[in-house]
N, C-alpha and C positions, 0 to 999 in steps of 0.2 A: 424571803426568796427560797423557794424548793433547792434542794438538792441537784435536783437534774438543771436547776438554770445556773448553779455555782460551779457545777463542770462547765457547762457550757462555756463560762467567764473564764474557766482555768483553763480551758482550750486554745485559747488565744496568746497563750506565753508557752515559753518551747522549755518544755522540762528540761533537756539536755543542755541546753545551756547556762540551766540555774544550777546542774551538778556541775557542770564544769569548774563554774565559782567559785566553789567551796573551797575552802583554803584548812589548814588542819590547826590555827589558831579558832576557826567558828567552833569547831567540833567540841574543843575544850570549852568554849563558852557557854555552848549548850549544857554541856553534861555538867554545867557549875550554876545553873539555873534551876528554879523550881517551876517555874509556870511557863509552859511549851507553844509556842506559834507554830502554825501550819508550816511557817517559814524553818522556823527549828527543828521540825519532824522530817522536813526532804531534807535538812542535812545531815540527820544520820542514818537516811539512807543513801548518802552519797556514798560515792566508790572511797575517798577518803577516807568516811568513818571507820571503814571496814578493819584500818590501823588500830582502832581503840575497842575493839570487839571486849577485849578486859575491863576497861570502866565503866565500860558499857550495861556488861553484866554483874556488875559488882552494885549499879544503879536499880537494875533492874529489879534485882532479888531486894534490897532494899524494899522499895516500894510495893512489893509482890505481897512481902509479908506484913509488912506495915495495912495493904487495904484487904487481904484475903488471910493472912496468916498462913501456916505449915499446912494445910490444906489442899488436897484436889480430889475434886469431883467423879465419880465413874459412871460412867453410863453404857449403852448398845444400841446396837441400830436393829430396828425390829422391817424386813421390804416383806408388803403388803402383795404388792401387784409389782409387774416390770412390763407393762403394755404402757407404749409412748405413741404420740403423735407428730412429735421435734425431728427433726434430722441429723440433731449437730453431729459435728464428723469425730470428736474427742470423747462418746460417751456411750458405754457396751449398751446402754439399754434403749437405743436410737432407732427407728424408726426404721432406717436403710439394713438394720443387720439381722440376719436370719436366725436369730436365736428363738429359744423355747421359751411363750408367755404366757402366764401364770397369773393368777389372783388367787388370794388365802379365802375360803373358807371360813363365814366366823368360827366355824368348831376349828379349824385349824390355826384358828389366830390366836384362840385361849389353847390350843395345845405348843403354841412356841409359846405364847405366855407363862406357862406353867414352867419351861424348859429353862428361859431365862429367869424367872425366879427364884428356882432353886440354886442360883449363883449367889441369889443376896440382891442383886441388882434392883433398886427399888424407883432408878430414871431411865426411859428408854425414848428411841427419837422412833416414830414410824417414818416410812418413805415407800414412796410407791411410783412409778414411772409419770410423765404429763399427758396422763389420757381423761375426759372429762366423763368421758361414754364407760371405761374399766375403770375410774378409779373416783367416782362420782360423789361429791361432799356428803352424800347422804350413806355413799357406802362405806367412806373416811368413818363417818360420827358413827354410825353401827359400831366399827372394829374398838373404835377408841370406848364405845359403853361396855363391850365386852374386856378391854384389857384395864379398865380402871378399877376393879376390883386385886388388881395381881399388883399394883402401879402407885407409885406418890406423886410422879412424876411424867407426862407425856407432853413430848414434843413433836411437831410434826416436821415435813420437808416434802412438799407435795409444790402442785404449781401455781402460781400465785392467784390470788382469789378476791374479790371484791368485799366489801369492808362485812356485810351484810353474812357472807357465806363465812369469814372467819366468824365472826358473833355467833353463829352456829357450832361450831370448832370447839370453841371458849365455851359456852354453853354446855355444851357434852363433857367435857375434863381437859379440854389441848390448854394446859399453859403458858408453850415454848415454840416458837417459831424458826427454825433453821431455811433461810435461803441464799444462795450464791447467786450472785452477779456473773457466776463465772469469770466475766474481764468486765474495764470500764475504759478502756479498749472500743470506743463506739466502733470505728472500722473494722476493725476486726471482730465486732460479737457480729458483726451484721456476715460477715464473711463463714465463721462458724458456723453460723445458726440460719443455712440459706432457706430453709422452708421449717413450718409449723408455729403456732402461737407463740414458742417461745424468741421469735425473729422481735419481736416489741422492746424493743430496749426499755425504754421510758415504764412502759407498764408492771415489768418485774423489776425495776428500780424502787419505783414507789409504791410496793408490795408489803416493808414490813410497816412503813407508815399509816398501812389502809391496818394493819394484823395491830400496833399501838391503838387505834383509835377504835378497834374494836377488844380493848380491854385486856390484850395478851401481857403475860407478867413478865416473857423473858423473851429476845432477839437475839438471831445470832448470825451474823452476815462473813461474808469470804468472797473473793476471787480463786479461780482457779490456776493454780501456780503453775506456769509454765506457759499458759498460752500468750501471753504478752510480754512485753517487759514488763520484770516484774518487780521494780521500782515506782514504774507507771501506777500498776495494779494494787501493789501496796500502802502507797500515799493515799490513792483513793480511797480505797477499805478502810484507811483510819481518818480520813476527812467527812466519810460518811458515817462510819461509829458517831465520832467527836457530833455530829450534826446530831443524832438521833438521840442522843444522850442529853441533849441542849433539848432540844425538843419536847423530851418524853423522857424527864429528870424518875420518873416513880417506875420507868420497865428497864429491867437488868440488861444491859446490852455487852455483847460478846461475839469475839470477832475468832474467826476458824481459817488455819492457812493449810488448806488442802494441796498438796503436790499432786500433779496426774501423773495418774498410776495405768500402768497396761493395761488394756480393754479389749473386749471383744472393737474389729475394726482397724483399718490403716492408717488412722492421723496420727503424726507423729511432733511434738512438741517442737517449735523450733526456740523457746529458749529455757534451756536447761534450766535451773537454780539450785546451785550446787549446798551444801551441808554448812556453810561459814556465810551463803548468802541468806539464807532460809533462818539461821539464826540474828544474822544482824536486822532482819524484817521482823523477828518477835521481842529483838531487846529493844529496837525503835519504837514499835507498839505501842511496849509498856510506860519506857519513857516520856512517851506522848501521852498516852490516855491511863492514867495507873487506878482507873476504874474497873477498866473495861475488861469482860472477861478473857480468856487465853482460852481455845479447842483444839488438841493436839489429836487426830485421829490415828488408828491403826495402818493408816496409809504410810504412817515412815516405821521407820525397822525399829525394831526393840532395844537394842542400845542406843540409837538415835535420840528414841523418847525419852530413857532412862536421863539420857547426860541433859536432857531439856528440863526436868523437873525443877530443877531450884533456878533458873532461867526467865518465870514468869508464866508458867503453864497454871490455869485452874479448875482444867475440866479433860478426860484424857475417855476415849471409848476403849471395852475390854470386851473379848468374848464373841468379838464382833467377826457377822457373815452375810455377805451381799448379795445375797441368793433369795428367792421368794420360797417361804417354807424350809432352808438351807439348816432348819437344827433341827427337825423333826424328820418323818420317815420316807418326802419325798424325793424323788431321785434328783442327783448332782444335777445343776442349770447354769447357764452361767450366767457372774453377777456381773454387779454393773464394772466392778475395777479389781483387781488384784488386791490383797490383802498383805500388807509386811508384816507385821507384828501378827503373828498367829495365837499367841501366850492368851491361858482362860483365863478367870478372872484370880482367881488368887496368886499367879504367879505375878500377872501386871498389881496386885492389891501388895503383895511380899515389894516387890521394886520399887513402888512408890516409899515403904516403910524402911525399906533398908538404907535409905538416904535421908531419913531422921524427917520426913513426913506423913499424915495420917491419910491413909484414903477412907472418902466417907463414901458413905451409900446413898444418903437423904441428908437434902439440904434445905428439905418444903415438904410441907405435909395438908394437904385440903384438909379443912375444918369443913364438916354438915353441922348446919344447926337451924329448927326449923324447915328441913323441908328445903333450906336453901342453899348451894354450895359457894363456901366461903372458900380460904385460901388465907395461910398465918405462917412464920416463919416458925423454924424448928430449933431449937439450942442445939450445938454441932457438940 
């Protein structure tokens, strides 16, 4: 059964009334368990749980370093292009808003390259707005042969693509796939999202499925926090981890809980998730899936992230600017969301370490041999 038909089936029972149920003896019996049912996962996201947020975390860390060890990952977001063809109402680079659009230059691609290397940064995500005509698979795999010389690591976040056009992706050096469902939320994505390609629920559901079967080594999926309930949105996100992981046991999956952040544009979130919800959503995670990776972006504020480290985080961006060309010499644009955490890389690299963790740079290194490109893990 696909993914899309086990929501479907979970559509038919009324989440609110399975948190209702919860009673604060379940909650103890989960967190005294090792092996997690989907049923165990919505109850520590019930409002109940929210009481045992301490064992919660004391589970989590646990398990954090038990499958990842004192580790987390760094990386950056490198935007390409910011030309969309989407409407949605919650996102600066949308289609309806009069901003300045922009595509990199490959000389200008290897001159942010150049920019963010000298950080040390040796993983970066590209992204570029949903336009097929500006941001063309063929114009992705250019940028990506020019940045794999600078690069151990490239992932993309572009729009979602048929199994054939990733194999192209893969082919040029994209190891890592980064996409958001945004919500799983069908009413409301379809409400969000009233015109342009990305209105397809089903088809950017089944996006990193087609990116697995065309050979990709690491996934990383999210909802975007705030446009739904975001208990709704949460369960989901780790009912579809949990799926993709069953699925496609040999690609690293890892799940990203992005907050909306101000944007060019007047949608305004109607439901908050405040600092104690936000964290009971990533010690449920863990607890459920103590595989799966943790993406904590620059989108929450700098102490925020700091007190999330030993919490179950394994991967955290630094240095990070949402602007197309935003570190080189062309003029201020704006990006796609607001930036909390502004700190370069070694001040988020010093935070990481001052709470008795190592930030690493490379955690994957491409082998060539013969003419062909391989792919081998690296001793950390």
């Amino acid at each position: 059964m696909t993914f899309y038909n086990r929501q479907l089936a979970f559509e038919k029972y009324s989440l609110t009334q399975d948190l209702a149920r919860v009673l604060p003896e379940d909650v103890e019996r989960v967190l005294a368990s090792s092996n997690l049912t989907s049923d165990d996962f919505l109850i520590l996201l019930s409002p109940v749980a929210e009481r045992y947020l301490e064992p919660m975390a004391q589970r989590a860390h646990a398990l954090t370093v038990q499958h990842f060890g004192r580790v987390i990952l760094l990386y950056t977001p490198l935007y390409l292009a910011n030309y969309c063809t989407n409407f949605c109402l919650y996102c600066g680079f949308a289609a309806q808003n009069r901003i300045r659009r922009d595509r990199l230059t490959l000389e200008e691609v290897a001159a942010e390259a150049r920019l963010i290397r000298v950080s040390g940064l040796r993983h970066i995500l590209i992204l570029t707005g949903e336009s097929r005509k500006m941001s063309s698979v063929e114009y992705i795999r250019q940028c990506v042969e020019v940045l794999r010389p600078y690069f151990l690591s490239i992932s993309a976040e572009v729009y979602p693509l048929e199994i054939d056009e990733y194999t192209q992706l893969v082919g040029s050096g994209v190891d890592g796939l980064t996409l958001y469902q945004e919500t799983y939320d069908r009413a409301l994505y379809a409400a969000v999202h009233p015109r342009g390609p990305k209105r397809d629920y089903r088809y950017r559901l089944e996006a990193p499925e087609r990116a697995c079967d065309a050979g990709i080594r690491s996934v990383n999926i999210g909802a975007l926090l705030g446009l739904a309930d975001w208990r709704l949105d949460a369960f989901l996100t780790g009912l579809h981890a949990d799926y993709l992981q069953h699925l496609y046991p040999e690609v690293e999956v890892s799940v990203s809980l992005p907050r909306l952040r101000p944007h060019e544009g007047t949608f305004q979130p109607q439901h908050e998730v405040r600092n104690r919800e936000f964290v009971q959503i990533m010690l449920a995670m863990r607890i459920f899936l103590p595989r799966v990776g943790i993406t904590i972006s620059t989108r929450e504020r700098s102490g925020f992230r700091d007190h999330l480290i030993p919490l179950g985080v394994t991967k955290m961006s630094a240095g990070s600017c949402t602007q197309v060309g935003g570190r080189s010499h062309r003029e201020a644009e704006t990006g796609q969301f607001e930036i909390s955490d502004q700190r370069d890389v070694p001040a988020v690299k010093q935070a990481i370490e001052s709470r008795g963790y190592k930030a690493i740079f490379k955690d994957w290194h491409p082998i060539v041999a013969a003419g062909v490109d391989m792919a081998g893990r690296v001793a950390l």
